[in-house]
C-alpha angles and dihedrals in degrees: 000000000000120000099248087167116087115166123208110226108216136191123201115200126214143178118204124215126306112246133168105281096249092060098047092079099081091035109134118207114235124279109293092012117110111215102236093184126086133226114340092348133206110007088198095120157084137220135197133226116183114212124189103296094345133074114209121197124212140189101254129161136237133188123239117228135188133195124197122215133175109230101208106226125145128248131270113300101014129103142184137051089303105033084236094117115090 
């Protein structure tokens, strides 16, 4: 019995939002994502604080997360719901 099956492992890449530094420390990734940064993570960023009539913009820092999924599709030269078809 021949593997018709091949799955195509997938990863999906995210940034969360950027935050001052200080507070990056405690940011979850969403739901399914695994945080692959440490500590307060990339500071490659810039937040924004609006005051009164004015917006500021800070350095502020974000974690990268990834999530891996495995996309079903048949192997080469196999075709339908079940892969069965040549």
């Amino acid at each position: 019995q021949m593997k018709k099956q091949c799955n195509q492992k997938l990863l999906i890449r995210m940034k969360t939002e950027c935050v001052p530094c200080s507070l990056n420390h405690g940011t979850q990734c969403p739901a399914g994502y695994t945080k692959i940064t440490r500590g307060t993570g990339l500071s490659d960023c810039r937040y924004y604080l609006e005051i009164k009539t004015h917006t500021l913009s800070f350095p502020g820092c974000r974690h990268r997360c990834v999530k891996q999924f495995e996309q079903p599709e048949c192997c080469q030269g196999h075709w339908g719901p079940d892969c069965m078809g040549k």
